[in-house]
C-alpha positions, 0 to 999 in steps of 0.5 A: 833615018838620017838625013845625012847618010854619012854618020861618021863625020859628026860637025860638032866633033871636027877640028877647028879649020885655021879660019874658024880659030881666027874668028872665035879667038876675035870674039874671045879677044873681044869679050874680054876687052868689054868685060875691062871696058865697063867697070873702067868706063863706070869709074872714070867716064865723066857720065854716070848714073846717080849714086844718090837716090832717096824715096821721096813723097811726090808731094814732098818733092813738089814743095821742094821745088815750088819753094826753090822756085819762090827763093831764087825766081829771077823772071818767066818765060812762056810761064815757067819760072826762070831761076838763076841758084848760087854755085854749090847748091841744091837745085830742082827740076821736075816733070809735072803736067807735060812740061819740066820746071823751072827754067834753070840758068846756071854758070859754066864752071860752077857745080850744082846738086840737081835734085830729079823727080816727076809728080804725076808719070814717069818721065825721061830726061834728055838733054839736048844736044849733050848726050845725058839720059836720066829718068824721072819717077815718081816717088824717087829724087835722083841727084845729079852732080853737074859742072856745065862745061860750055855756054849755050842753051840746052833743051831738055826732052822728055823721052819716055812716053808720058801721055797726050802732052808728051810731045810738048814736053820741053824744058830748058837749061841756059849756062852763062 
């Protein structure tokens, strides 16, 4: 038995009323105009993912950039390494043991090859207050084309749950 007694007017057969016309057309419009959007916004957004990526040995990754660190250490601050590298060179960062090595201090203008990793969990990098997201994995060494546009001081977060010292995951970026 029907709930509806009436059988002859079935909802999925009925005419569109001008107002539904509207809005599924909207949605259509709208779909179609993401659908441009992405692969446009891929290719010419100044913000994308790594197109380069290599299968690294966490331990060789390590040696990277303990050497990287050794070649261009300029002080500590709160024991970490601070490194000022020359323009157009490979740089390293790390997550390792809840804190992101070293302390870069780069030039506003100047473009560097920022090698990512991590040597113990997976990471994510974040930096603050620009908004660029990248995970750390182990294993992996994403490269990252970056041309600091501005002066200041950037805090890198750590936003993917690493363990119990997450919370203290803090790193830095200074551009001068």
């Amino acid at each position: 038995m029907s709930i509806i007694k009436n059988t002859e007017r079935i909802w999925w057969k009925q005419p569109l009323d001008r107002e539904e016309k509207v809005w599924v057309n909207v949605a259509l419009i709208w779909c179609i105009l993401i659908t441009i959007i992405m692969p446009v916004m891929h290719f010419m957004g100044k913000q994308n993912a790594p197109w380069e990526t290599y299968k690294i040995k966490k331990e060789r990754f390590a040696e990277f950039t303990d050497k990287f660190i050794e070649k261009y250490k300029i002080g500590e601050e709160g024991g970490i390494a601070v490194v000022q590298p020359p323009p157009d060179s490979d740089v390293f960062l790390v997550g390792r043991d809840w804190k992101w090595e070293p302390i870069l201090k780069l030039e506003k203008g100047k473009t560097y090859r920022v090698h990512l990793s991590s040597t113990d969990f997976e990471h994510g990098l974040s930096i603050y207050p620009i908004n660029m997201n990248f995970m750390a994995l182990p294993d992996y060494d994403y490269v990252l084309t970056m041309t600091p546009t501005e002066s200041g001081t950037y805090y890198i977060i750590c936003n993917e749950f690493c363990g119990i010292g997450h919370h203290q995951m803090l790193g830095k970026m200074i551009i001068t």
